[in-house]
MDTraj code that builds the backbone (N, CA, C; nanometers):
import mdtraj as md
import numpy as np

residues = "UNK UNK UNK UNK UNK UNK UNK UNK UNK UNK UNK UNK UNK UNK UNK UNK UNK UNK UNK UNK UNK UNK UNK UNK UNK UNK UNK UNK UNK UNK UNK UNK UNK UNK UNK UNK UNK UNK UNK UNK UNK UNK UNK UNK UNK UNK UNK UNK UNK UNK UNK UNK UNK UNK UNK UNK UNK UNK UNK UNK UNK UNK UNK UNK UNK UNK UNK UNK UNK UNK UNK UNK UNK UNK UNK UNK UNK UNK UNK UNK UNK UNK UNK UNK UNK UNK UNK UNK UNK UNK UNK UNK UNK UNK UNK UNK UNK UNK UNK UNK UNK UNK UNK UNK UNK UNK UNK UNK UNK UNK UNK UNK UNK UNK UNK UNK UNK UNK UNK UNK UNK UNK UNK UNK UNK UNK UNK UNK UNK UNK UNK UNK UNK UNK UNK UNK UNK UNK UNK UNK UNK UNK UNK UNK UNK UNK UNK UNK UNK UNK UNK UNK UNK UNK UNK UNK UNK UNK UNK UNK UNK UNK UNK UNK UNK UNK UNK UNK UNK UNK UNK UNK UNK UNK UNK UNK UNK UNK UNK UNK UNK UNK UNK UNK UNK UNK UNK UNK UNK UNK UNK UNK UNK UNK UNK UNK UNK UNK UNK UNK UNK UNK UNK UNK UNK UNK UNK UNK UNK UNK UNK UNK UNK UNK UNK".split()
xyz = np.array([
    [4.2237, 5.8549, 6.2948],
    [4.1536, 5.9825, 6.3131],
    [4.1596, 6.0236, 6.4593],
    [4.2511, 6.1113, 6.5081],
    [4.2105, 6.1861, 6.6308],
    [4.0775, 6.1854, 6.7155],
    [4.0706, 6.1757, 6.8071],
    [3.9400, 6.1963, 6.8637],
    [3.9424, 6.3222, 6.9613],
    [3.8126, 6.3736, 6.9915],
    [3.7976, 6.4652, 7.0530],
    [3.6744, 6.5168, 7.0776],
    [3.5826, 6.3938, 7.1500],
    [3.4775, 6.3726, 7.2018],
    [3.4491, 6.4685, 7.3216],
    [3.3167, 6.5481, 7.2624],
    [3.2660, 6.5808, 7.3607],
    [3.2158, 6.5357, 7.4695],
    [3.1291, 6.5812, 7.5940],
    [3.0887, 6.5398, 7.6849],
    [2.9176, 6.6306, 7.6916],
    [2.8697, 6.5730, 7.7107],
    [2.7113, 6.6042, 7.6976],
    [2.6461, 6.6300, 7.8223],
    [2.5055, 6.6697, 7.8447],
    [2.4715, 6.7218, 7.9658],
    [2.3884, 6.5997, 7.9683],
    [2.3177, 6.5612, 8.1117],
    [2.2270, 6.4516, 8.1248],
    [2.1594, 6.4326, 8.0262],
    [2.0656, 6.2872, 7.9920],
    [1.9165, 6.3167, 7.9243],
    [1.8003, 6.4342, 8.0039],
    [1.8326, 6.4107, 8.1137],
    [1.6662, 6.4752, 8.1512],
    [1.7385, 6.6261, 8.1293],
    [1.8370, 6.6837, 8.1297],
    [1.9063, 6.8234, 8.1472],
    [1.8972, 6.8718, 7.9827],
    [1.9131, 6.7660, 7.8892],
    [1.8637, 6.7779, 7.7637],
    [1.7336, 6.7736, 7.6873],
    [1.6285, 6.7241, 7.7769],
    [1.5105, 6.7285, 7.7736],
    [1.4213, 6.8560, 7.8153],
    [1.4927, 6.9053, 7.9044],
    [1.4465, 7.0624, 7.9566],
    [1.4742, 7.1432, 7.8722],
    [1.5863, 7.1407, 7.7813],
    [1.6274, 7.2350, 7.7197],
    [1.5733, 7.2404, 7.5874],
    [1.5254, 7.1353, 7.5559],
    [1.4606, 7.1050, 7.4015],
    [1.3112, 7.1800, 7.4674],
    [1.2706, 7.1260, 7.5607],
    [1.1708, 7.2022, 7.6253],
    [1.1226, 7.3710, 7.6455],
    [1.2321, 7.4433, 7.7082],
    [1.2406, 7.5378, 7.6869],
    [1.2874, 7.5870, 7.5592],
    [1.3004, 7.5695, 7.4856],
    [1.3549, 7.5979, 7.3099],
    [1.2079, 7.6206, 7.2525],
    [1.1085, 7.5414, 7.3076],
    [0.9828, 7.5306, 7.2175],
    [0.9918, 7.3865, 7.1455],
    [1.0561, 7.2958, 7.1292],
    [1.0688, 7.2009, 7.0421],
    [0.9563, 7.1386, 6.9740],
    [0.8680, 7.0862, 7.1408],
    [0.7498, 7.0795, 7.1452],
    [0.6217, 7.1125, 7.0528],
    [0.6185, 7.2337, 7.0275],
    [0.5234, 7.3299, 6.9815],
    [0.5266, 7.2887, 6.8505],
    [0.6938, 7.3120, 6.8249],
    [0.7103, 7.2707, 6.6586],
    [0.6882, 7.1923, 6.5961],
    [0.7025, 7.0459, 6.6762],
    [0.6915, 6.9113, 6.6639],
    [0.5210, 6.8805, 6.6695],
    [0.4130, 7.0024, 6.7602],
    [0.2907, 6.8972, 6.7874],
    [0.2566, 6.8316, 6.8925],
    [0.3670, 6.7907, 6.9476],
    [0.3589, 6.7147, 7.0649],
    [0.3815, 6.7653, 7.2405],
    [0.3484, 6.7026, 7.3086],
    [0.3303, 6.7730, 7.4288],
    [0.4620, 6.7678, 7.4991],
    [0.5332, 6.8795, 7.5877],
    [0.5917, 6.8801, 7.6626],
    [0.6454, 6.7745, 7.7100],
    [0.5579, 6.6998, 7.7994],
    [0.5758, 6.5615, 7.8316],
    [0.6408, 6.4683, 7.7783],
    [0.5944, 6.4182, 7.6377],
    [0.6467, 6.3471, 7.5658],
    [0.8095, 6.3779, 7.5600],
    [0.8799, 6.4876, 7.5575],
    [0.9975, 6.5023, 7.5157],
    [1.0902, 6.4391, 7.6863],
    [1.0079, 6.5014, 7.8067],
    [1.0768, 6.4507, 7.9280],
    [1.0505, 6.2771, 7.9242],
    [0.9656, 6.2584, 7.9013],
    [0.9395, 6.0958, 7.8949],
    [1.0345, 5.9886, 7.8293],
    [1.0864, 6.0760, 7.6805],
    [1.1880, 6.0253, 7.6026],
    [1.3311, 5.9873, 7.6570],
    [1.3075, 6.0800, 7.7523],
    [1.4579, 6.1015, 7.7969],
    [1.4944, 6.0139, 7.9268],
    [1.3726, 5.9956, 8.0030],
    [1.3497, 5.9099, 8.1335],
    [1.3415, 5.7584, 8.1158],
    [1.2963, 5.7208, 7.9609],
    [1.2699, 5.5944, 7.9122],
    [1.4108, 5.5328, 7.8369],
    [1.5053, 5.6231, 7.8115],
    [1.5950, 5.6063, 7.7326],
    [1.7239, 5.4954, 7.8643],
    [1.7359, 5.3767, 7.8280],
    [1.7876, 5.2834, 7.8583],
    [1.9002, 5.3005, 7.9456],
    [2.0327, 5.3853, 7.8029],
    [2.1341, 5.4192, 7.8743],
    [2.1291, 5.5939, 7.8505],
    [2.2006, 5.6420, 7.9863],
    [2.2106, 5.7632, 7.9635],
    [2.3730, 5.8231, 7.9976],
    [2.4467, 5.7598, 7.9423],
    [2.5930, 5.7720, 7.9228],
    [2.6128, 5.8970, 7.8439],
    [2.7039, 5.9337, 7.7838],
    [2.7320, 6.0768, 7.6736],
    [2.6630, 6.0231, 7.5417],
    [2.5392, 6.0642, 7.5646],
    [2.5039, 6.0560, 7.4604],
    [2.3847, 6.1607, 7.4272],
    [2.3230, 6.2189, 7.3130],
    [2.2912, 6.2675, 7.2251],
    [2.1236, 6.2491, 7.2534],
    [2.0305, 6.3330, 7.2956],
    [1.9133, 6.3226, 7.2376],
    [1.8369, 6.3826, 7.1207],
    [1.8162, 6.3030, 7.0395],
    [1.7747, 6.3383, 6.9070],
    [1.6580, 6.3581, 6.8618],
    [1.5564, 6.4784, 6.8393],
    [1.4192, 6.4693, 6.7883],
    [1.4667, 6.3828, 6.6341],
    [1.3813, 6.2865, 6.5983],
    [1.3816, 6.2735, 6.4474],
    [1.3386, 6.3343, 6.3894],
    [1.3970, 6.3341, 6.2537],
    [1.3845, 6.4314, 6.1357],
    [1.2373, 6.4689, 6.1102],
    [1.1276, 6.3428, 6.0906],
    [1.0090, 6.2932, 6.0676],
    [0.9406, 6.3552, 6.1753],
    [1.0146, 6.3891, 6.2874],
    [0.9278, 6.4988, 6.3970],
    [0.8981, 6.6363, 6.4010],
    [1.0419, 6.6499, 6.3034],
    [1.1442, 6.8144, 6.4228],
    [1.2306, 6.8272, 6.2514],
    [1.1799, 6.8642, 6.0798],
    [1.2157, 6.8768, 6.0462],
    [1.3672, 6.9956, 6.0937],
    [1.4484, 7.0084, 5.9536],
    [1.5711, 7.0731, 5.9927],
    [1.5569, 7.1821, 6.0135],
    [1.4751, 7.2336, 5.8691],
    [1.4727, 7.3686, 5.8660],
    [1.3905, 7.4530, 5.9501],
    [1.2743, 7.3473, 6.0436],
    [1.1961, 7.4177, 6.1677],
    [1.3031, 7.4438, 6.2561],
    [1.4085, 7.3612, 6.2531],
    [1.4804, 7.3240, 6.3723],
    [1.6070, 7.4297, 6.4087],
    [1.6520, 7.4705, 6.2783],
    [1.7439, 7.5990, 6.2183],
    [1.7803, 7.7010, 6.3064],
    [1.6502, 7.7654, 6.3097],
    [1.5894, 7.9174, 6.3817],
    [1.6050, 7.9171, 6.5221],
    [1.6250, 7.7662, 6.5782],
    [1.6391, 7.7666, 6.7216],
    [1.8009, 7.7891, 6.7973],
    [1.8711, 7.7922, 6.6929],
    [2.0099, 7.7595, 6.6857],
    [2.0413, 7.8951, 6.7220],
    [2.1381, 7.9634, 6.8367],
    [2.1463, 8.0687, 6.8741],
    [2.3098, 8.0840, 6.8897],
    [2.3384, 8.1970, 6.8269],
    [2.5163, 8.2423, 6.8786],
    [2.5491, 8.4098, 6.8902],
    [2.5630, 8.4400, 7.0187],
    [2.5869, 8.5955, 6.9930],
    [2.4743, 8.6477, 7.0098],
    [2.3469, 8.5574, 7.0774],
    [2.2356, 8.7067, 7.0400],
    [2.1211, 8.6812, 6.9326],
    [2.2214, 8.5424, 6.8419],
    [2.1488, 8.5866, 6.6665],
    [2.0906, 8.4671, 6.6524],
    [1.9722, 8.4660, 6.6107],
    [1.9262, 8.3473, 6.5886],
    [1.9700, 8.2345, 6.4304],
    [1.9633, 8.1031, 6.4155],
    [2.0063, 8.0483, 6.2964],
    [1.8800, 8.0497, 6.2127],
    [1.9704, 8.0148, 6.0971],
    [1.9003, 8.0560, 5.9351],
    [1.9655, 7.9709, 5.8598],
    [1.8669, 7.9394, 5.7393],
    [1.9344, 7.8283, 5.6572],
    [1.9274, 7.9492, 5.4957],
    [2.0394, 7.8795, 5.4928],
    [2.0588, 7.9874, 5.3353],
    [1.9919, 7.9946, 5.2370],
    [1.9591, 8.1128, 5.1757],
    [1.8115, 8.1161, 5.0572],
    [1.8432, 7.9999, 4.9330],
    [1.9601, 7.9590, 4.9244],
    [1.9282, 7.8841, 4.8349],
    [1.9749, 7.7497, 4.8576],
    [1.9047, 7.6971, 4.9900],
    [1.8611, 7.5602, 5.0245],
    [1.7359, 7.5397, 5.0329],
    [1.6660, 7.5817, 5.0029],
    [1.5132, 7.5481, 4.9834],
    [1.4386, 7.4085, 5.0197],
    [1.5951, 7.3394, 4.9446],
    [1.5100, 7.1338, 4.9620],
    [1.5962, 7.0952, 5.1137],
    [1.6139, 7.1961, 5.1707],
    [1.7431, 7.1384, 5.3402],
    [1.6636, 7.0015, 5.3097],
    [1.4847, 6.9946, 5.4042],
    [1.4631, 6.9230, 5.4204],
    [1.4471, 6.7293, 5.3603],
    [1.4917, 6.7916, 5.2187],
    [1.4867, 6.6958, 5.0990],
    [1.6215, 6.6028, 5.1634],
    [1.6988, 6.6310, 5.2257],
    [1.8249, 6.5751, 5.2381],
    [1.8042, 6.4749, 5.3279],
    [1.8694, 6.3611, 5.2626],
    [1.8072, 6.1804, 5.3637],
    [1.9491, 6.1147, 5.4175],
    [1.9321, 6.0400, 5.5176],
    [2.0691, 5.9846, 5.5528],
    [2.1003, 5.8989, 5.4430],
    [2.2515, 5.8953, 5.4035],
    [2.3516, 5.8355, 5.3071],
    [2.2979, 5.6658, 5.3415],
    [2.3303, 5.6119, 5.1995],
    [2.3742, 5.4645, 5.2679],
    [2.4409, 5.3889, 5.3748],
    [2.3790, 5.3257, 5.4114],
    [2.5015, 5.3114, 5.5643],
    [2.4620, 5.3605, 5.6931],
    [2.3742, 5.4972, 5.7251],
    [2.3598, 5.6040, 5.8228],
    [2.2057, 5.5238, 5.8087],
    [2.1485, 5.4778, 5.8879],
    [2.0266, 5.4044, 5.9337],
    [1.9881, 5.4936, 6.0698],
    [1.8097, 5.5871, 6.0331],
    [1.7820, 5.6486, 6.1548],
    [1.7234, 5.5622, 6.2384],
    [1.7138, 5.5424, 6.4107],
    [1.6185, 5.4396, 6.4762],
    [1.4809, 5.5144, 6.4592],
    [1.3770, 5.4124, 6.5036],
    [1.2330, 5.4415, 6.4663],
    [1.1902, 5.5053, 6.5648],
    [1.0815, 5.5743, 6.5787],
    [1.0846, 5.6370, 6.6880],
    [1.0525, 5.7656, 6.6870],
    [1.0052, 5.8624, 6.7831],
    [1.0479, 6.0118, 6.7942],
    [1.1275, 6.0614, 6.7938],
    [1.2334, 6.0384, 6.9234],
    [1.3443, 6.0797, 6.9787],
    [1.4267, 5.9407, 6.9824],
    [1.5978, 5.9297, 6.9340],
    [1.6708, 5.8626, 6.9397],
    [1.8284, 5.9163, 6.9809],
    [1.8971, 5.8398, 7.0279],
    [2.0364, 5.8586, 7.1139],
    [2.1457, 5.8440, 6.9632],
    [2.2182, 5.9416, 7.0032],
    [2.3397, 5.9544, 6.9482],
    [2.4699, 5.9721, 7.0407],
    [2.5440, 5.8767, 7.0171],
    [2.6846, 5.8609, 7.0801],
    [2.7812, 5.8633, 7.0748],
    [2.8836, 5.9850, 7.1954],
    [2.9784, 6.0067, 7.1448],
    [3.0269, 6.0816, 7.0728],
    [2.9971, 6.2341, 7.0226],
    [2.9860, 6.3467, 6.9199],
    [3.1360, 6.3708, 6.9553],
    [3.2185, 6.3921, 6.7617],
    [3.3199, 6.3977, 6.7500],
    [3.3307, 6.5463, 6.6484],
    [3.3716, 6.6699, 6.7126],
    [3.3243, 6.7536, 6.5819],
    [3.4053, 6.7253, 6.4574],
    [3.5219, 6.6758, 6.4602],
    [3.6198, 6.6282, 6.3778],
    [3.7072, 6.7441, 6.3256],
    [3.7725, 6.8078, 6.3995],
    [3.9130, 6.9246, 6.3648],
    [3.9816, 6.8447, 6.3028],
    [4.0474, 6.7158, 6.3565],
    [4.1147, 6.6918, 6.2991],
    [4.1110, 6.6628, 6.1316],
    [4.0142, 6.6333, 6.1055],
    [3.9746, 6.6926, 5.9419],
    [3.9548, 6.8145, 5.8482],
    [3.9732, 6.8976, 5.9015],
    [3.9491, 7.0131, 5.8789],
    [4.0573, 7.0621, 5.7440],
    [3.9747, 7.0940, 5.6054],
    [4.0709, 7.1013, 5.4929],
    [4.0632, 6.9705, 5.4672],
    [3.9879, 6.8761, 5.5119],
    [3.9553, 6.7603, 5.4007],
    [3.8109, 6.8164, 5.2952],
    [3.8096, 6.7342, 5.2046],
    [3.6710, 6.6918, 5.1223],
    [3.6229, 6.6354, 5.1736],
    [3.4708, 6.6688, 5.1580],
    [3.3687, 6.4902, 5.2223],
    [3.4129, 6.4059, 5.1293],
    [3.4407, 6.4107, 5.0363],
    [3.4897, 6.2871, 4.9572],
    [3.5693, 6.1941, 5.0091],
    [3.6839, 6.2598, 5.0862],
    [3.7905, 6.2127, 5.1491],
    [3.7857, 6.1529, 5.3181],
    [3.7061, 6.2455, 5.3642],
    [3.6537, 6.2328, 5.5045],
    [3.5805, 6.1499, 5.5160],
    [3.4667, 6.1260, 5.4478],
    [3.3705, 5.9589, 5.4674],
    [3.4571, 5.8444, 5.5052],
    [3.5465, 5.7959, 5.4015],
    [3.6197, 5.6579, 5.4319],
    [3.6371, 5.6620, 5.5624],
    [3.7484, 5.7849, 5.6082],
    [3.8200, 5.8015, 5.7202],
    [3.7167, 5.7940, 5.8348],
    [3.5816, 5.8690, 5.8102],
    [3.4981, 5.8587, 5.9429],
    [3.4743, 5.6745, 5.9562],
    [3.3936, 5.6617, 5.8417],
    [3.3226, 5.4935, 5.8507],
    [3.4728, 5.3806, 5.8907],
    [3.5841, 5.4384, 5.8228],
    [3.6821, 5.3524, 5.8521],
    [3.7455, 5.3251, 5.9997],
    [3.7102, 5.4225, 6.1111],
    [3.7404, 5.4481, 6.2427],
    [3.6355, 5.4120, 6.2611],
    [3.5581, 5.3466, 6.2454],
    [3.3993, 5.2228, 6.2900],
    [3.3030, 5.3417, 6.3800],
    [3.2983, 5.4918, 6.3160],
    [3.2482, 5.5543, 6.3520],
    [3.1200, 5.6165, 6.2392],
    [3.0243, 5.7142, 6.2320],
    [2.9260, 5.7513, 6.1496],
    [2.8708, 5.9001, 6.1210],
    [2.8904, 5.9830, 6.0363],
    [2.8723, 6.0920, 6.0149],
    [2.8055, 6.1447, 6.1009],
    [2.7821, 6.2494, 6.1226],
    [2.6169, 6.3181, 6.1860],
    [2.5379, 6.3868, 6.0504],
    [2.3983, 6.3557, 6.0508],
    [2.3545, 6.4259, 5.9710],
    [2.2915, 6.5578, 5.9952],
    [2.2384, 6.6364, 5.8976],
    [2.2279, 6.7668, 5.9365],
    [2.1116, 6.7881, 6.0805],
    [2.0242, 6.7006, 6.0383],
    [1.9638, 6.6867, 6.2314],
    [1.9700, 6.6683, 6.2718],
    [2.0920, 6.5953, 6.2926],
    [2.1574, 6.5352, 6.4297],
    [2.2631, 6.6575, 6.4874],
    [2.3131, 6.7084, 6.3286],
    [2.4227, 6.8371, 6.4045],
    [2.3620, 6.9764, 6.4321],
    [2.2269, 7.0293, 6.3926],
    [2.1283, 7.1144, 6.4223],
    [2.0890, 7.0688, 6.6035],
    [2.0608, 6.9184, 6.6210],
    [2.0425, 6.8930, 6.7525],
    [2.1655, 6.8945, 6.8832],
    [2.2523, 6.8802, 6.7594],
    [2.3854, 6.9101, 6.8809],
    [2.3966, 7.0517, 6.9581],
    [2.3984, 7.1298, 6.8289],
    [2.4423, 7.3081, 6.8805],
    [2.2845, 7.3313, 6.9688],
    [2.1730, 7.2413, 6.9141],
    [2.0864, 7.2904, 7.0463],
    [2.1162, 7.3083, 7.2105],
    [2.1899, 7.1879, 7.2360],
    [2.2306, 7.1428, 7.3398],
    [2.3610, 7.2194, 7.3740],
    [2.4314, 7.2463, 7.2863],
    [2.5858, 7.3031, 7.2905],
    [2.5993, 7.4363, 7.2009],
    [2.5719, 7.5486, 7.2475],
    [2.5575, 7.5902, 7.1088],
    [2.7066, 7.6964, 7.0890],
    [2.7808, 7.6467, 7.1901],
    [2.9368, 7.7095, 7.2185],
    [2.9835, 7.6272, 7.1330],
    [3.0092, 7.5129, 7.0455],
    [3.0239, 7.4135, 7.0288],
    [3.0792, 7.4365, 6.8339],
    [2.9741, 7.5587, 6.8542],
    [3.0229, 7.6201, 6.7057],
    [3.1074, 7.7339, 6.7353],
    [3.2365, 7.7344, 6.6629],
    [3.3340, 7.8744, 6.6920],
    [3.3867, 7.9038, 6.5582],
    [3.4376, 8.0040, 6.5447],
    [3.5328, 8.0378, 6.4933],
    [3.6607, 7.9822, 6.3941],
    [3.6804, 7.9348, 6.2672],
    [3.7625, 7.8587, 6.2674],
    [3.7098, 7.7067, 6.3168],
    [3.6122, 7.6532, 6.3948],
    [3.5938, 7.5334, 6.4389],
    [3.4982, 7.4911, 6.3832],
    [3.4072, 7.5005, 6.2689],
    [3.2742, 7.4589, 6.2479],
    [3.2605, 7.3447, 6.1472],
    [3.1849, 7.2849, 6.1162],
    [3.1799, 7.0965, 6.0685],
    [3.0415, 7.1154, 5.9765],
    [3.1085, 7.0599, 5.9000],
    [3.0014, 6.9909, 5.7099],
    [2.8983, 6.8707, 5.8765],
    [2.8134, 6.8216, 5.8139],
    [2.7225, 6.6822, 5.8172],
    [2.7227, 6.5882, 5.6973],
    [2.8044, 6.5298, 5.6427],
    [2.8086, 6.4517, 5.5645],
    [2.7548, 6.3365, 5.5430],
    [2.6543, 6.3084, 5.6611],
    [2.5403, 6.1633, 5.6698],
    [2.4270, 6.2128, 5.6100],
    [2.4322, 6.3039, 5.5813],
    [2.2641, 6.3857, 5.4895],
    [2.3307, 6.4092, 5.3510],
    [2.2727, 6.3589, 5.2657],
    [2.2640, 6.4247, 5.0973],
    [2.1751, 6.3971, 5.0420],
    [2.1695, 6.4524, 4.9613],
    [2.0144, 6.4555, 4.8719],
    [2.0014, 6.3524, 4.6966],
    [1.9121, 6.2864, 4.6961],
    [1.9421, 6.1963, 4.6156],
    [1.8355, 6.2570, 4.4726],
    [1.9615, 6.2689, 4.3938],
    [1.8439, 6.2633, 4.2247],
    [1.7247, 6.1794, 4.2020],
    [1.6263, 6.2020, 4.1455],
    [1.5321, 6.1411, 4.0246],
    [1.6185, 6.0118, 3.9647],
    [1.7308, 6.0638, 3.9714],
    [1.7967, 5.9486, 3.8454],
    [1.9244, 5.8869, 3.9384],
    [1.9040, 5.8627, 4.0318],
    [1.9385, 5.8265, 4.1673],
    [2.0851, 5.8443, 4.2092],
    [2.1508, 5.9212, 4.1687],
    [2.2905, 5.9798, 4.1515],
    [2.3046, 6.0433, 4.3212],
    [2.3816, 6.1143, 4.3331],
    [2.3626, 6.2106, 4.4625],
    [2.4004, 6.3261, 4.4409],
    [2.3079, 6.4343, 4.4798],
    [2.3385, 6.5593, 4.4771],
    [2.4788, 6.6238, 4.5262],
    [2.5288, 6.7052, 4.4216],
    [2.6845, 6.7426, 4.4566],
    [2.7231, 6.8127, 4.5891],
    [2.5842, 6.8850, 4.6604],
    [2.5569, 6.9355, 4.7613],
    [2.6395, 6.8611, 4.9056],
    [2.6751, 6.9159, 5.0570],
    [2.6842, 6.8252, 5.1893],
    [2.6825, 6.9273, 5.2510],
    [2.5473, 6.9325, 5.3539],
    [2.5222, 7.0000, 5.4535],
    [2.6806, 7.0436, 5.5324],
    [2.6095, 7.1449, 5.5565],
    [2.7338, 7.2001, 5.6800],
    [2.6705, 7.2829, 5.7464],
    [2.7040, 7.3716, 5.9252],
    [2.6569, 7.4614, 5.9624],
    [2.7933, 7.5387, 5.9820],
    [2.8052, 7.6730, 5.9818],
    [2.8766, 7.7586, 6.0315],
    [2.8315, 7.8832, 6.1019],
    [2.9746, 7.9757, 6.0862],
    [2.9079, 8.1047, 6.1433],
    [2.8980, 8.2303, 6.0477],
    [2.8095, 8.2898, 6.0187],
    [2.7686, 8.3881, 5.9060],
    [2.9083, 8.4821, 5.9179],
    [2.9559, 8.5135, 5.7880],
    [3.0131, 8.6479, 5.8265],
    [2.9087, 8.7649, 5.7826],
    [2.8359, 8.7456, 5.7839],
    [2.7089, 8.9043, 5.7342],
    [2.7265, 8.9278, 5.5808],
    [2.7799, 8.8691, 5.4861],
    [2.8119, 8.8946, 5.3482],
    [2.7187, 8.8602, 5.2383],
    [2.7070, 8.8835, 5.1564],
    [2.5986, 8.8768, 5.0181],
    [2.4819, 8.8294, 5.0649],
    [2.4137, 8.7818, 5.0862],
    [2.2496, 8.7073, 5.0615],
    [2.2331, 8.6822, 5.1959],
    [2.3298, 8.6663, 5.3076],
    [2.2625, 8.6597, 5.4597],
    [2.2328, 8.7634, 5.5033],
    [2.3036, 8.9008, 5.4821],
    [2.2334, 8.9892, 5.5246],
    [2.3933, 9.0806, 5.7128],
    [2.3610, 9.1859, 5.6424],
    [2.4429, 9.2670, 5.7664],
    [2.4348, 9.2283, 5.9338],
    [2.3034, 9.2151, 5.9213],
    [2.2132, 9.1406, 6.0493],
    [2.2815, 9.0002, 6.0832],
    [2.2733, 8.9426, 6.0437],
    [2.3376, 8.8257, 6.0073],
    [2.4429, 8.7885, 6.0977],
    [2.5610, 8.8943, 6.0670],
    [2.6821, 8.8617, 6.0840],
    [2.6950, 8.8100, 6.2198],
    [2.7508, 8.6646, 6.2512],
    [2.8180, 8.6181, 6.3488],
    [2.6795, 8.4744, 6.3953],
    [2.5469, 8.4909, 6.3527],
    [2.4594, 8.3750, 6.3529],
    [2.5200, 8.2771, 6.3172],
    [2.4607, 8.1449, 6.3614],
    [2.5033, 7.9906, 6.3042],
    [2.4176, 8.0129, 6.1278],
    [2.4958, 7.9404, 6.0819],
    [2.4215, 7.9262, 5.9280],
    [2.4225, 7.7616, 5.8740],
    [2.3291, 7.7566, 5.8412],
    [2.3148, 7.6148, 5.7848],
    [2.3186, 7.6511, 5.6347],
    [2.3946, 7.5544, 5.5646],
    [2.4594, 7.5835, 5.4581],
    [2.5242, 7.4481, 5.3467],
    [2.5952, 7.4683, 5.2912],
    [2.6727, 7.3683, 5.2226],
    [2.7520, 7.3881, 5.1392],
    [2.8183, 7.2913, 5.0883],
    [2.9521, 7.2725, 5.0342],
    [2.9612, 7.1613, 4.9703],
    [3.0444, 7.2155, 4.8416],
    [3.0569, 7.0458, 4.7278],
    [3.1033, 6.9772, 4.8099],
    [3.1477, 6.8308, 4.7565],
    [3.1340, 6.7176, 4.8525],
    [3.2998, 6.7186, 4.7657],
    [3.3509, 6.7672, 4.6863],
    [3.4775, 6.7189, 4.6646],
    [3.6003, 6.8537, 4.7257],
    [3.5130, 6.9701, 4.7479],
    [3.5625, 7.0632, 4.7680],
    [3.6065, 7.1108, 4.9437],
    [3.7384, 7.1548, 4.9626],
    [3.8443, 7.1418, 5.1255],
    [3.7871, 7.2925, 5.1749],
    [3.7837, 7.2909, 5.2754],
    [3.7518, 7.4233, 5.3532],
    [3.8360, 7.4362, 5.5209],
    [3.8658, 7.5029, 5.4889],
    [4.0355, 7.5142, 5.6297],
    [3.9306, 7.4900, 5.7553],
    [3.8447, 7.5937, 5.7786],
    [3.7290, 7.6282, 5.8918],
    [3.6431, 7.5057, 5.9004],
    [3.6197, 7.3753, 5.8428],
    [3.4942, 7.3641, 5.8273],
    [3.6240, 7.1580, 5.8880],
    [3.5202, 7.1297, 6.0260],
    [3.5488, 6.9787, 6.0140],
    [3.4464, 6.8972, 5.9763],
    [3.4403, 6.7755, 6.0764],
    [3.3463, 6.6692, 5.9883],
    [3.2885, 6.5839, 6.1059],
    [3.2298, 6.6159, 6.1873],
    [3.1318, 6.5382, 6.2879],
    [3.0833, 6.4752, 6.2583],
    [3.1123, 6.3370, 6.3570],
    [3.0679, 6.2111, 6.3751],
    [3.0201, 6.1703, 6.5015],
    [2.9871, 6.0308, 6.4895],
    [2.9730, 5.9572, 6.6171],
    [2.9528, 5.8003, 6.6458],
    [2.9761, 5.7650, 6.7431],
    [2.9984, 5.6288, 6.7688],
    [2.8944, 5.5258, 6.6734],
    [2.7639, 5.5580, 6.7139],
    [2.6546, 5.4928, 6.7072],
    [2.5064, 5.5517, 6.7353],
    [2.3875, 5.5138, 6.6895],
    [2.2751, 5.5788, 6.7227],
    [2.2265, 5.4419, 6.7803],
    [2.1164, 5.4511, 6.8786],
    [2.0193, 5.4095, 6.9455],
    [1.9044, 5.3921, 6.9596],
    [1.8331, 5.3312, 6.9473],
    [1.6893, 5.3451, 7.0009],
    [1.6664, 5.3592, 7.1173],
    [1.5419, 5.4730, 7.1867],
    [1.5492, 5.5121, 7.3143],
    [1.5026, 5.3696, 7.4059],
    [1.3915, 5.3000, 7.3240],
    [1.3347, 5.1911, 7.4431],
    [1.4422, 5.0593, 7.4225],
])
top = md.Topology()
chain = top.add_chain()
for i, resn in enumerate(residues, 1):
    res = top.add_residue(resn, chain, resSeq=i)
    for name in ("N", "CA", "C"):
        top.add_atom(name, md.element.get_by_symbol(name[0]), res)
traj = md.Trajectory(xyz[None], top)
């Protein structure tokens, strides 16, 4: 699998910015706490600061997501975003805030299936991003989504009653303004999805090295 790792801004430069976003507010928790996370965090190499899910659900997290002007939106008929849990295998650290390392948006997949793309990610001893981990990326990066360049989360799916997995796999893109998003719309990040057996030319498959615990 190609690589084509980004490069990230400091922790504390990522801590301001979750800061100024409001993150805070959403989460409950004070200001502080989010700079503290970031000052306590061990290593601060390219890596990823992550509100957890259990903090900073997705769909609070959505609306903060900005491209063009337009703020993000999750599509009317995701209702359960938040229902969606990391896959087998994808283990979150405990915690508030945790490190993610190494963000790969994955072009070079692009026109795969998640069906097909899992092996290939886990098989390069690397790990999906899930949808709050890739909601927390474009916080930080939010150039990061383009055109032609945008990535499924395939470490989030949603599990049946009858413990199967939902045919559903997160993805974010960019709206074209068409049916149910709305004219307004057009050119916002969209959180969204896509069958898990089904290829999309536009759409890669972000990963990453490893997650962390901050202490």
């Amino acid at each position: 699998m190609d690589s084509t790792i980004v490069h990230l801004p400091d922790l504390p430069t990522q801590a301001r910015r979750l800061v100024d976003l409001g993150v805070a507010r959403l989460a409950g928790i004070d200001d502080a706490a989010i700079v503290d996370a970031a000052a306590a965090a061990a290593d601060t190499g390219n890596a990823l600061l992550v509100p957890h899910p259990e903090l900073l659900a997705p769909s609070a997290a959505a609306p903060l997501l900005t491209r063009a002007g337009k703020s993000g939106f999750v599509v009317v008929d995701m209702t359960d975003l938040d229902d969606f849990t990391p896959i087998t295998g994808v283990g979150l650290p405990a915690g508030p805030f945790y490190l993610l390392s190494d963000i790969d948006r994955g072009d070079a997949m692009a026109n795969w299936s998640p069906d097909e793309a899992l092996p290939s990610i886990t098989g390069a001893t690397r790990t999906p991003l899930t949808i709050g981990e890739g909601i927390a990326w474009l916080l930080q990066q939010p150039g990061q989504l383009q055109p032609n360049r945008c990535f499924m989360t395939i470490g989030s799916r949603l599990r049946k009653p009858n413990g199967r997995l939902d045919a559903r796999t997160p993805a974010i893109w960019i709206s074209g303004g068409t049916g149910r998003d709305g004219r307004e719309r057009k050119g916002a990040p969209k959180v969204g999805w896509c069958w898990a057996g089904n290829r999309h030319m536009w759409l890669g498959f972000a990963s990453a090295v490893d997650r962390r615990s901050i202490s």
